[in-house]
C-alpha positions in Angstrom: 13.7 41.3 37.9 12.8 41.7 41.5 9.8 39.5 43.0 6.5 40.9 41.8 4.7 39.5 45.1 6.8 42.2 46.7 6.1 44.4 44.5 2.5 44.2 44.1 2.4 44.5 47.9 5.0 48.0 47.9 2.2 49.1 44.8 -0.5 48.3 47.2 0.8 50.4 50.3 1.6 53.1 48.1 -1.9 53.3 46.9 -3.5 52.9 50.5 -1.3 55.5 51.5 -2.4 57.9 48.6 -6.2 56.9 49.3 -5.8 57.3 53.2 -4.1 61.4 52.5 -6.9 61.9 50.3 -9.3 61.3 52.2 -7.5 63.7 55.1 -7.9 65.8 52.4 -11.2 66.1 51.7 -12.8 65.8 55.5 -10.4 68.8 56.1 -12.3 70.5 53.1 -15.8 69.7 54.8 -14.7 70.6 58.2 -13.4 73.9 57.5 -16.4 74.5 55.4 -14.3 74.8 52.0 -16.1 72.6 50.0 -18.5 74.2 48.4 -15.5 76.8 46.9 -12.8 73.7 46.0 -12.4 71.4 43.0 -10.4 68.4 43.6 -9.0 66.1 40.8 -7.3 63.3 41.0 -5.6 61.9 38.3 -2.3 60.8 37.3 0.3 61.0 34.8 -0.2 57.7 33.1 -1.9 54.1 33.8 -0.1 51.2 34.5 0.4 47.1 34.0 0.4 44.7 36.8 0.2 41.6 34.7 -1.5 42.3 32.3 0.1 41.0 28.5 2.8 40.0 30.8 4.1 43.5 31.7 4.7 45.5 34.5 5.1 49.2 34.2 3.7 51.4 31.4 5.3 52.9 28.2 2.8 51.5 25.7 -0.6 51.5 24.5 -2.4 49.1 25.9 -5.3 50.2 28.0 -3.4 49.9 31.1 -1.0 51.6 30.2 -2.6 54.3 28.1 -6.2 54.8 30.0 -5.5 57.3 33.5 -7.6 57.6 36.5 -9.5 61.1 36.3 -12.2 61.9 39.4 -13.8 65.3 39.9 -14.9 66.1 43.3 -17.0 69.4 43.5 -19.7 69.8 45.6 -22.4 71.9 44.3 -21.2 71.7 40.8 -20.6 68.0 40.3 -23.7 65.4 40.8 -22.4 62.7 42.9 -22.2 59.7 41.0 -21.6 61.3 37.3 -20.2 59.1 34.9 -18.8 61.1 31.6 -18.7 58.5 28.6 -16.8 60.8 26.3 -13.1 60.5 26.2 -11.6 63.0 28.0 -7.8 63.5 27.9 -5.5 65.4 30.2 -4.6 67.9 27.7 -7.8 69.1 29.1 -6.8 69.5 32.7 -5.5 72.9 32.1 -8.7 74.6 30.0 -11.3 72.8 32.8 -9.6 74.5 35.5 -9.6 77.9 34.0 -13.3 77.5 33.0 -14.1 76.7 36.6 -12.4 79.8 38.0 -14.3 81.5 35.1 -10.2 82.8 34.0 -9.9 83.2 30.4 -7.3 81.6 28.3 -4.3 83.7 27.9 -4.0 85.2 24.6 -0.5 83.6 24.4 -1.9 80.0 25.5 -1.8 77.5 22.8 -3.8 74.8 24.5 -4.6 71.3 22.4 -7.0 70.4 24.6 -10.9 71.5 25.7 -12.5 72.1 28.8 -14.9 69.3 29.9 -16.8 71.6 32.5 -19.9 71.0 30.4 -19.3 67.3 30.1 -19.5 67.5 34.3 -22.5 69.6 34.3 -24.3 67.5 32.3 -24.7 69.8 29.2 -24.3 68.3 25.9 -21.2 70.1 23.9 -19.1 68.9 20.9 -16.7 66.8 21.8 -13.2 64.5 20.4 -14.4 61.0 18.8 -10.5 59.7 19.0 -7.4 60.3 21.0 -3.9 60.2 19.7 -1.0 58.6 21.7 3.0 58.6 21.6 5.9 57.1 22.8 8.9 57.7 22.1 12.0 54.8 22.3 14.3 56.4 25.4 17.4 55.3 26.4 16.8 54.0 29.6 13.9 51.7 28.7 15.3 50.4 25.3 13.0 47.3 25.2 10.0 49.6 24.2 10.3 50.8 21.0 8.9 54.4 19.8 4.9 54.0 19.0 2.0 55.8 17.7 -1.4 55.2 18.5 -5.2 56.2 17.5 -8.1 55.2 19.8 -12.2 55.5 19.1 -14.9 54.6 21.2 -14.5 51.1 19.5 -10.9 50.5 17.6 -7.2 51.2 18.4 -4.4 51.2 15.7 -0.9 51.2 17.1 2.4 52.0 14.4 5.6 50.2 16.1 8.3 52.2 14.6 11.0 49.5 15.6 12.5 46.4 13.7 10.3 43.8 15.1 7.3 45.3 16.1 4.2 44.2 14.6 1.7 47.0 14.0 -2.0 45.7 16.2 -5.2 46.6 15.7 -7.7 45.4 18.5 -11.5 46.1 18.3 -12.5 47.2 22.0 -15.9 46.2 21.5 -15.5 42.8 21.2 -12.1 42.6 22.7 -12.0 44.8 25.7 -8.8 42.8 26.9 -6.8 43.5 23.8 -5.8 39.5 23.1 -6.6 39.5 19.7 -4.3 41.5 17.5 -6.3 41.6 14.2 -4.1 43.8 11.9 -4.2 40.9 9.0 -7.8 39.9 9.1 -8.9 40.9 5.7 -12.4 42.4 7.4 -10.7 45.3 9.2 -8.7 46.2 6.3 -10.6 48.9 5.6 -10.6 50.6 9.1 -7.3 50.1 9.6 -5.9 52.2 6.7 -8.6 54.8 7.5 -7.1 55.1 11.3 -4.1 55.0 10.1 -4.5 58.2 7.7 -5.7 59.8 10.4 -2.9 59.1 13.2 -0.1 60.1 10.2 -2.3 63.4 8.7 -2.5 64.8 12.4 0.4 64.1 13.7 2.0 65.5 10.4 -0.1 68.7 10.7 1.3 69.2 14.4 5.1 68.8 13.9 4.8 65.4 15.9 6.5 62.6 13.1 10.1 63.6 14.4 11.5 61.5 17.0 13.7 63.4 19.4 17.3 62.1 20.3 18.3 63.1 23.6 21.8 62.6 24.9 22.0 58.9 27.4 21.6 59.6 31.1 21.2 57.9 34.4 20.9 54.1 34.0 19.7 51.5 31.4 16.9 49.2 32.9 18.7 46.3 31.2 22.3 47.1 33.4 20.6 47.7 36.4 21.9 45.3 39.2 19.7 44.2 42.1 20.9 45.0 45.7 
């Protein structure tokens, strides 16, 4: 592995870069008296470990891993300062930014997600009360096996489909750090087999229990040599 000091500090710059272009950004939007008509988000396309359970990277789902950065910066139409407590997903990217523009969905889109435009207005609407994750095993990365995950407000079930994976359930309410995996303790029996029905009957009724096999590409993270 290379050094993580250096790392860290290439992550860092990167980062500073990002948050210095942004911020070009969105004084350029002010200047030119644009800000009033834009919506800005900033997000990404998945979180990441720097330490944490002793990993770097992502590809699992932990809450580094699995929880992304999502801010909304629309003046006029977003309070400064709004927090949203629901859990919004980016599946719902797509929908939001349609609402906004006041587009409507294509007759041919088939989107799984919802638009969170009232959730940033501050109107009350029905909303998800888990996520569902995946992760497929892939070539490249073979030390992390395929996965499937369900996540409430306060529990997360993870199914390891590898040979020695142990399935984990953590409860985030009293274990925000995820270092307690509690899958055997007799007490959470109960609300681990109903997660699990859930994760299995939804992903079942989407088409999403087969695991694709893709033909090996590129390089194995394992045979990569160091320069």
């Amino acid at each position: 592995m290379p050094s993580f000091a250096d790392w860290y500090y290439g992550y860092c710059e990167a980062i500073h870069s990002v948050d210095e272009n942004l911020g070009r950004l969105l004084s350029y939007l002010e200047e030119r008296g644009l800000a009033q008509q834009t919506l800005v988000i900033y997000t990404s396309d998945g979180g990441f470990h720097l330490g944490e359970h002793g990993f770097y990277d992502k590809r699992d789902a932990f809450e580094p891993s699995m929880r992304v950065p999502l801010l909304v910066w629309a003046p006029g139409l977003v309070r400064p300062g709004t927090r949203i407590e629901q859990m919004v997903q980016n599946i719902d990217l797509a929908p939001t930014i349609l609402d906004v523009m006041k587009v409507a969905t294509p007759p041919e889109a088939q989107f799984a997600g919802q638009s969170f435009l009232p959730l940033l207005e501050g109107r009350p609407v029905p909303w998800r009360d888990h996520v569902l994750y995946e992760y497929h095993w892939e070539w490249n990365f073979p030390a992390t096996p395929t996965m499937l995950a369900i996540r409430t407000r306060e529990s997360k079930y993870v199914y390891y489909h590898g040979i020695w994976d142990i399935d984990s359930f953590h409860d985030l309410l009293l274990d925000p750090a995820e270092r307690h995996n509690l899958i055997d303790v007799p007490a959470y029996q109960d609300r681990i087999r109903a997660l699990r029905e859930t994760l299995f009957n939804e992903f079942g009724a989407r088409g999403g229990l087969d695991t694709p096999l893709r033909i090996p590409a590129g390089e194995r993270l394992d045979q990569r040599k160091l320069p």
